[in-house]
C-alpha positions as CSV (number, residue, x, y, z in Angstrom):
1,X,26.6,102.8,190.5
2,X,24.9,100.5,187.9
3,X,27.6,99.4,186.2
4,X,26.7,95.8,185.9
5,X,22.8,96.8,184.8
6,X,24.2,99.2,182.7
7,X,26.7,96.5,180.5
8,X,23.6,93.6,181.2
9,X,21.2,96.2,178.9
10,X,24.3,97.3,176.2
11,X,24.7,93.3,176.1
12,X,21.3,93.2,174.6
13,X,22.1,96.0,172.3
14,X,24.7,93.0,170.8
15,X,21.7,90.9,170.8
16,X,20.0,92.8,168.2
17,X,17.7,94.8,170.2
18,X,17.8,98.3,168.7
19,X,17.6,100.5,171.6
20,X,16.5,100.6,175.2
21,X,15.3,102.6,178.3
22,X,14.9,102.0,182.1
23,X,14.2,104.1,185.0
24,X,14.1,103.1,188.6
25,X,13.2,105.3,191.4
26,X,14.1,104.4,195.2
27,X,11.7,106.0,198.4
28,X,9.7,108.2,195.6
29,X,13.4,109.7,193.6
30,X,14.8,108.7,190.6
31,X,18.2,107.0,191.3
32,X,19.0,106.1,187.4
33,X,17.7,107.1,184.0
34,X,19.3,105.5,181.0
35,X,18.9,104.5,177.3
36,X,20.9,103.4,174.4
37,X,20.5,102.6,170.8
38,X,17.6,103.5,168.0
39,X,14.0,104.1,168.4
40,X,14.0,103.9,164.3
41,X,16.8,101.6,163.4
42,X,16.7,101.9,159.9
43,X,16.5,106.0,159.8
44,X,19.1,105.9,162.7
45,X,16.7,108.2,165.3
46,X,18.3,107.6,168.7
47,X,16.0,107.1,171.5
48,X,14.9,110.3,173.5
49,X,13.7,109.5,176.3
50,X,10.1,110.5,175.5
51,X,8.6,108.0,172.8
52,X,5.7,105.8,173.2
53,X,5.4,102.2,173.2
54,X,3.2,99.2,172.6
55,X,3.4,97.6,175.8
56,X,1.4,94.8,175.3
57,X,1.3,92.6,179.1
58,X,2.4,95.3,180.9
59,X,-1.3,96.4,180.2
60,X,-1.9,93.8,182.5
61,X,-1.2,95.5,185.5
62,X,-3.5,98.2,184.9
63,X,-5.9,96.6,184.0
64,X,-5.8,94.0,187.3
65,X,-5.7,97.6,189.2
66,X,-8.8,99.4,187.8
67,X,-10.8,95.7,188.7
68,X,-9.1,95.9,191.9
69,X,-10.4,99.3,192.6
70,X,-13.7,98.2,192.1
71,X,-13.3,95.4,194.6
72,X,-12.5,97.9,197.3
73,X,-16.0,99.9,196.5
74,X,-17.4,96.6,197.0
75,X,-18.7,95.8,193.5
76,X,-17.7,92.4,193.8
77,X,-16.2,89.2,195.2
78,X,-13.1,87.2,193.5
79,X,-15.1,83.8,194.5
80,X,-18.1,85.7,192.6
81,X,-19.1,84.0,189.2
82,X,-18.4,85.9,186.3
83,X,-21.6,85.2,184.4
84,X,-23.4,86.8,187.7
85,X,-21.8,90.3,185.4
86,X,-20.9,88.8,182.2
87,X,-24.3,86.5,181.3
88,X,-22.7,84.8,178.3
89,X,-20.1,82.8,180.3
90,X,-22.5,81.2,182.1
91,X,-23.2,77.7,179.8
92,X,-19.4,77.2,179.2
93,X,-18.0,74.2,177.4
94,X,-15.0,72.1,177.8
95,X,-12.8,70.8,174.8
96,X,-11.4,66.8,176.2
97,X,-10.0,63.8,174.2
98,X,-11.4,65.7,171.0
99,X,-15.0,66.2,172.3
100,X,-16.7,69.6,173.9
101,X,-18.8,68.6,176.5
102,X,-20.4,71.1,179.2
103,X,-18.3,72.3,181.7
104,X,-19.2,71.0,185.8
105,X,-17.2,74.2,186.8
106,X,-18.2,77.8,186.7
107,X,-15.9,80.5,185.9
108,X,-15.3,82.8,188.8
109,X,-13.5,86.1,188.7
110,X,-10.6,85.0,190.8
111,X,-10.1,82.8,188.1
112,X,-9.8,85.3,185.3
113,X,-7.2,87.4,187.4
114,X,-5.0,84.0,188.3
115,X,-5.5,83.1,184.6
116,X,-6.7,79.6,185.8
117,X,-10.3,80.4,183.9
118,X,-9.9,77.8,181.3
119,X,-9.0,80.0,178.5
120,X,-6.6,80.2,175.7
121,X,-4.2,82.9,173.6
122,X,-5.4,81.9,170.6
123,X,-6.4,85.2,168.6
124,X,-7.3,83.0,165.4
125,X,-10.1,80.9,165.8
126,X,-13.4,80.9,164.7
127,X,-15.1,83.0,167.3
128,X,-13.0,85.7,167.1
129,X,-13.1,85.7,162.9
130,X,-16.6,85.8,163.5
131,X,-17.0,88.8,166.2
132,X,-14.7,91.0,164.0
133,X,-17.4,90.5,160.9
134,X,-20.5,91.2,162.9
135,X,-18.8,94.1,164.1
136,X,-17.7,95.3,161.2
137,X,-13.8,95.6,162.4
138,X,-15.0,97.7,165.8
139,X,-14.6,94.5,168.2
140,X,-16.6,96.9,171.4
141,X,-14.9,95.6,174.1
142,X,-18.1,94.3,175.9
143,X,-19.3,93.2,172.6
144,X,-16.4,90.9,171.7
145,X,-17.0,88.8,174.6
146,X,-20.0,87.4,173.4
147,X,-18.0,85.5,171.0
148,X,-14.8,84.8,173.2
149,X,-17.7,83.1,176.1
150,X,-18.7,80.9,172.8
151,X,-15.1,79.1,172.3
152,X,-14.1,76.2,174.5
153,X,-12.3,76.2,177.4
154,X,-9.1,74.3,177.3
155,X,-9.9,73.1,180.9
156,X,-12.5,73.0,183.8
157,X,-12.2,76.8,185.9
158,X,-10.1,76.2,188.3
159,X,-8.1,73.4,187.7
160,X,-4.7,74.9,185.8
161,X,-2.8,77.6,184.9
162,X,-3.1,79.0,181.6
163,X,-1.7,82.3,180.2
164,X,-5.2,83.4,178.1
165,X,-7.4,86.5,177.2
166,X,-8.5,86.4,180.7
167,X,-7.7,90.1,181.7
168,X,-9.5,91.2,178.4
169,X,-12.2,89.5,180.5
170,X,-11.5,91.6,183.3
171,X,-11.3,94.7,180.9
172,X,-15.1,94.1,179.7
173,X,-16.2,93.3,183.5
174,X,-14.5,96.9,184.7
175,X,-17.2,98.5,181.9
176,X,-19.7,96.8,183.4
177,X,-19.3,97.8,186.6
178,X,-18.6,101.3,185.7
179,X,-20.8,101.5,183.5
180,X,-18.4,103.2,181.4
181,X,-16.0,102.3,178.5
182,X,-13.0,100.5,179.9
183,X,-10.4,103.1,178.9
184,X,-12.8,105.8,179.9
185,X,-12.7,104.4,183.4
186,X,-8.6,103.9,183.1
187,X,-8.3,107.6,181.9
188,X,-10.1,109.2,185.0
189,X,-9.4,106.6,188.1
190,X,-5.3,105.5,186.7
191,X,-3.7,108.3,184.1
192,X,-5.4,111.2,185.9
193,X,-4.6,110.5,189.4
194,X,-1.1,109.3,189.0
195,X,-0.3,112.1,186.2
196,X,-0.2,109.8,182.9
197,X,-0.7,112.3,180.0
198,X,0.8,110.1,177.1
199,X,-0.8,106.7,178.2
200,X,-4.0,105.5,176.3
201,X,-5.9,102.1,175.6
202,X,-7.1,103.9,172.1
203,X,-4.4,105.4,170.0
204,X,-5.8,108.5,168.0
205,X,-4.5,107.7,164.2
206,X,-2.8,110.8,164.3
207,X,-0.6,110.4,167.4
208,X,0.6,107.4,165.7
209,X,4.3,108.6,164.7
210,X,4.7,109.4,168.8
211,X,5.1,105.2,168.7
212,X,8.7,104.1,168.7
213,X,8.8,101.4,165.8
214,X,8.2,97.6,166.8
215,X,10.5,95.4,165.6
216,X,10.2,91.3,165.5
217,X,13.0,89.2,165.7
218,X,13.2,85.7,163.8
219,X,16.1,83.2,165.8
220,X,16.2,81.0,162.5
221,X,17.5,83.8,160.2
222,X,19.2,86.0,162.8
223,X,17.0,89.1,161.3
224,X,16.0,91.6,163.0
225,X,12.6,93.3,161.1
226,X,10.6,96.4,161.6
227,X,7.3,95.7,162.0
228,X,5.9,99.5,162.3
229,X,4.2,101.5,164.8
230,X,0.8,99.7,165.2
231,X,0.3,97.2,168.2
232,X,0.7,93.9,166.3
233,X,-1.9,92.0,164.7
234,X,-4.1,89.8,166.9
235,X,-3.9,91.6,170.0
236,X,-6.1,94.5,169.1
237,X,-9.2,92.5,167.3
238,X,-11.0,96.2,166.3
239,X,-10.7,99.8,166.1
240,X,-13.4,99.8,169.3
241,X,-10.9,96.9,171.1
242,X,-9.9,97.8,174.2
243,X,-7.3,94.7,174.9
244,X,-7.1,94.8,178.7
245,X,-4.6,92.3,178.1
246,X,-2.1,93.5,175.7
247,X,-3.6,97.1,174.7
248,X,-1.8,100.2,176.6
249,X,0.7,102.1,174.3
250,X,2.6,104.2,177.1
251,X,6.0,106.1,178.0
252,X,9.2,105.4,180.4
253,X,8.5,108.7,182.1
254,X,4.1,107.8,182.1
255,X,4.6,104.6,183.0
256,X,6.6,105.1,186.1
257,X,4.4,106.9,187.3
258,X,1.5,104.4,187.5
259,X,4.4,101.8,189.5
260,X,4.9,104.7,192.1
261,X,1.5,105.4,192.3
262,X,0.7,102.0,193.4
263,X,3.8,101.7,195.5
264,X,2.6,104.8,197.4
265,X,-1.1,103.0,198.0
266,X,-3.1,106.0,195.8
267,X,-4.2,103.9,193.2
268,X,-4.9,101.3,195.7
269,X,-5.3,100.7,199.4
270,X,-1.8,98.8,200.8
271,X,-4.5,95.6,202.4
272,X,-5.2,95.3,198.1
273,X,-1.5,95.5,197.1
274,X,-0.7,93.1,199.7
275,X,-3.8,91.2,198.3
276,X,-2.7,91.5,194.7
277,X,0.9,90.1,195.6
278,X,-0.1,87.0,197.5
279,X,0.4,83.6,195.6
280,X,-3.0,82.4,194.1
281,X,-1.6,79.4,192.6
282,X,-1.7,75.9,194.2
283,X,1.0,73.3,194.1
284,X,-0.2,71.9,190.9
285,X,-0.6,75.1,189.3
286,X,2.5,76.3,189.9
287,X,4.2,73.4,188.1
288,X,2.4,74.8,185.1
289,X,3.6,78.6,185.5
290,X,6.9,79.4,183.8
291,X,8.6,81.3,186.2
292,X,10.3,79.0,189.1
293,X,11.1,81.8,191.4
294,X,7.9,83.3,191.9
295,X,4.5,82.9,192.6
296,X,1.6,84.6,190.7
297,X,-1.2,86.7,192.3
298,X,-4.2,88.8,191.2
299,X,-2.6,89.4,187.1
300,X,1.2,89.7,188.7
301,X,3.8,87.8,189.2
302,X,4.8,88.0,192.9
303,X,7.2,87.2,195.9
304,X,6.8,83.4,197.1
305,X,8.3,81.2,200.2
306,X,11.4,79.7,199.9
307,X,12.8,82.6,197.0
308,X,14.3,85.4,198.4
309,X,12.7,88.3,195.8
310,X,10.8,90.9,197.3
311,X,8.9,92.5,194.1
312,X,6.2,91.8,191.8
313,X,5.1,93.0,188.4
314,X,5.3,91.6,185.0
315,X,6.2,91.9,181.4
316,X,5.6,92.5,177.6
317,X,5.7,90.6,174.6
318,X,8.3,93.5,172.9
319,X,10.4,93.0,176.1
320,X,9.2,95.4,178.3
321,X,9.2,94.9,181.9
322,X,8.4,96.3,185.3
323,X,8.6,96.0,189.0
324,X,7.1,96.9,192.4
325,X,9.3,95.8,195.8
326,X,7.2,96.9,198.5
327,X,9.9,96.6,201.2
328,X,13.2,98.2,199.8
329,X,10.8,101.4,197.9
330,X,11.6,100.3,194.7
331,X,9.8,101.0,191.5
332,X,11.1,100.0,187.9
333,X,10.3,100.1,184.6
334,X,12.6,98.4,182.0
335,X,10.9,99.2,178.1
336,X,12.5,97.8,174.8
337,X,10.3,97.0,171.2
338,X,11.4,93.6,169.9
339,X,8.4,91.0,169.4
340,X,10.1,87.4,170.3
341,X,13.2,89.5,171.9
342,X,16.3,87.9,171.5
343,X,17.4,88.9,175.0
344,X,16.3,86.3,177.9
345,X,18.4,88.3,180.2
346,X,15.6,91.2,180.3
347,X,14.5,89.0,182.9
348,X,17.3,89.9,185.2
349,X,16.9,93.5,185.1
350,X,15.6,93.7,188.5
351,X,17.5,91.5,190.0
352,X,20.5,93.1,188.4
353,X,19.5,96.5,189.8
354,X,18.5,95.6,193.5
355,X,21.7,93.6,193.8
356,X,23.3,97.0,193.5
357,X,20.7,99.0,195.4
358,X,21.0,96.4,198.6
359,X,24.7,96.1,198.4
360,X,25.2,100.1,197.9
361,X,22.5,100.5,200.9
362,X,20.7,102.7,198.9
């Protein structure tokens, strides 16, 4: 069993990725546990099994869930505007043909799960700068978006697909609605319930050498660099960020455990889930989301007429990757460590593996 998957992933190994590890469980059991190559390529340190890693957009899914939970206790409506919670994002401005004028459309929280808000990725400008000064380096979560509300919005709310902060967003409107700190909320309604011990949105500086080492790979030289253990500059703006985007350092063994605890409807009712995968994106937007297969829902990518997958899920800027198929039981969780990975056929991990789970009538 797995023999294709299995020579797809040592493929990548030939790619210059230094090591991987995937698990995928079938009706609640673990069908297949495997991993090859280095944690630490330099010092040789095979992977065990049990290391940490930087995640980064696998975060995503998390975060989109503890929001989500919040919907079902009635907190809020996805057509509800996001300055009705989040004040600052109420007099937003629109950058157009080189001027900023004031934007006709308000931002809504649909929009900041569908990433159709009007935001951007970029972790360099002004605002930001300027929030990690008046801070002092802490960047609060909560804090940090009165600068992010200040920057322009590439577009009116609404009107495109752009891949953008907007689930940091979400991060900072799960505190207010808690009323707690955002990984405070995670810890006790996600990690706790599904049995996450090693998952955190706030790194302890000692529990730092748990982190498997990030690597970055640069196409013009053909180098492969460590980059160290730290989630990469830019997606953490403080030592107080909480990046619901990008900011969840987890395991293979922790982080399977949140994708079964969702396909088994505990973190979330099944009427959500279903929610959650649905296409959000209209015929326009969908011409401006990258992946022709499927549609996107609340923060996932997700099943769509006409294409024949059945999951949802997402990925990470080191290569990491997950899924959730709903109607063959299927959970999977595919991690590597490679910023710009090397390897576009991560992408076919799932597809790779449920090929052989159909066929093998598993």
């Amino acid at each position: 069993m797995f023999e294709k998957l299995e020579k797809l992933m040592d493929g990548f190994l030939e790619q210059k990725v230094p090591g991987y590890d995937c698990v995928i469980y079938k009706d609640g059991k673990c069908i297949y546990r495997h991993s090859n190559g280095y944690a630490d390529l330099e010092n040789k340190l095979p992977i065990k099994g049990d290391e940490r890693y930087n995640i980064y957009s696998c975060s995503k899914v998390i975060t989109c869930t503890a929001a989500l939970q919040l919907y079902e206790k009635g907190l809020f409506d996805l057509d509800d505007k996001l300055s009705k919670y989040l004040p600052e994002f109420e007099h937003m401005t629109v950058e157009a043909e080189g001027e900023i004028l004031p934007a006709k459309n308000s931002i809504t929280i649909r929009h900041l799960f569908t990433m159709t808000a009007g935001l951007n990725y970029d972790r360099d400008t002004y605002w930001i700068k300027k929030g990690i000064e008046e801070t002092g380096g802490k960047c609060p979560t909560r804090e940090m978006m009165k600068y992010i509300a200040r920057m322009p919005l590439h577009f009116e709310p609404g009107t495109h697909f752009c891949y953008s902060l907007c689930h940091d967003v979400l991060a900072a409107l799960v505190e207010v609605l808690s009323g707690e700190r955002f990984g405070e909320y995670v810890r006790k309604n996600i990690f706790v319930p599904a049995g996450m011990t090693k998952t955190t949105f706030n790194l302890p500086d000692d529990e730092l050498d748990t982190v498997a080492i990030n690597y970055k790979y640069y196409p013009e030289t053909d180098e492969l660099k460590p980059m160290g253990r730290n989630i990469q500059e830019g997606f953490k703006f403080g030592s107080e960020y909480e990046s619901g985007g990008a900011g969840c350092v987890s395991t293979v063994d922790d982080y399977i455990k949140f994708l079964e605890a969702l396909r088994k409807c505990i973190l979330l009712k099944r009427e959500t889930i279903d929610l959650m995968q649905t296409n959000q994106l209209s015929e326009s937007q969908l011409k401006e989301y990258w992946k022709e297969d499927y549609g996107y829902g609340l923060g996932v990518r997700c099943p769509i007429e006409g294409q024949p997958n059945t999951d949802f899920g997402w990925g990470g800027a080191a290569g990491a990757k997950l899924a959730i198929d709903m109607v063959h039981n299927v959970t999977m969780f595919y991690v590597q460590h490679v910023m710009n990975p090397p390897n576009d056929g991560r992408f076919n991990v799932y597809k790779c593996a449920s090929e052989e789970i159909i066929d093998n009538r598993m």
